[in-house]
C-alpha positions in Angstrom: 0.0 0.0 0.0 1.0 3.3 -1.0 0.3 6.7 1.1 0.6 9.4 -1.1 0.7 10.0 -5.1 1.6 7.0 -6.9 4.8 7.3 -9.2 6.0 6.1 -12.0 8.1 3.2 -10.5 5.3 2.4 -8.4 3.1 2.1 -10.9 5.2 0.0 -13.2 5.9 -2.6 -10.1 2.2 -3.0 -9.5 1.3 -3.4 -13.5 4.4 -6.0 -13.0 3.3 -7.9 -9.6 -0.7 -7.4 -9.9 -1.7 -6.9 -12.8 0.1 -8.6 -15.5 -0.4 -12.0 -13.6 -4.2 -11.7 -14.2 -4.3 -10.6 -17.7 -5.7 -13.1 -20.3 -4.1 -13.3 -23.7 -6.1 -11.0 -26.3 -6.7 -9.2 -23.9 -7.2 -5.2 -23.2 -6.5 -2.7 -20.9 -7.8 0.4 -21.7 -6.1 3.4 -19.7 -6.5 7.4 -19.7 -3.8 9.8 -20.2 -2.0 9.9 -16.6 1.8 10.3 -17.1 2.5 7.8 -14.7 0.8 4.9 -17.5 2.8 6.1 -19.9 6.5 5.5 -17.8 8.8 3.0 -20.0 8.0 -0.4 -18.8 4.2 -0.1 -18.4 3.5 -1.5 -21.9 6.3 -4.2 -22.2 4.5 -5.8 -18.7 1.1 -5.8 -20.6 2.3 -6.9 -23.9 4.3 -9.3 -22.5 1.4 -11.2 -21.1 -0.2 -11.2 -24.2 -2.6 -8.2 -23.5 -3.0 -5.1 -25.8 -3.1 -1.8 -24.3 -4.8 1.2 -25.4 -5.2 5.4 -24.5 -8.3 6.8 -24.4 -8.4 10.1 -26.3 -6.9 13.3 -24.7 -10.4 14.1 -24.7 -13.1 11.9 -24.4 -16.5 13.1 -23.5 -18.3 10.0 -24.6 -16.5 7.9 -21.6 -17.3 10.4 -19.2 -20.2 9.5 -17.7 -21.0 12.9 -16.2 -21.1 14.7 -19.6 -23.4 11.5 -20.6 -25.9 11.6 -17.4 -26.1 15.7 -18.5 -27.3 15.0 -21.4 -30.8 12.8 -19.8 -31.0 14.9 -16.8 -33.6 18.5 -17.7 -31.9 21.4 -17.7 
């Protein structure tokens, strides 16, 4: 467990340890634009296991589901 911000490192050993082990091959992992999921090492871990991984778009107001909800709630 981390207190604080994760970093880079961190977030490369926990791709490494946690989540790599899981993944399926054909697999995908679908992640936003954070700096720390784009760190060397991050994508090796997924591809290795036989995953793909994949950005979302700088700016993606279909997958946010605020900007989705607005759109059913009345004004």
């Amino acid at each position: 467990m981390l207190d604080g911000p994760i970093n880079g490192q961190a977030f490369v050993a926990w791709v490494e340890q946690f989540l790599a082990p899981e993944l399926r091959a054909g697999g995908i992992v679908v992640m936003d634009n954070l700096s720390v999921h784009k760190v060397a090492g991050v994508s090796a871990a997924i591809e290795g296991a036989g995953a793909a991984l994949r950005y979302l778009p700088p700016c993606s107001p279909a997958a946010r589901i605020s900007t989705r909800l607005s759109r059913c709630l009345p004004s």
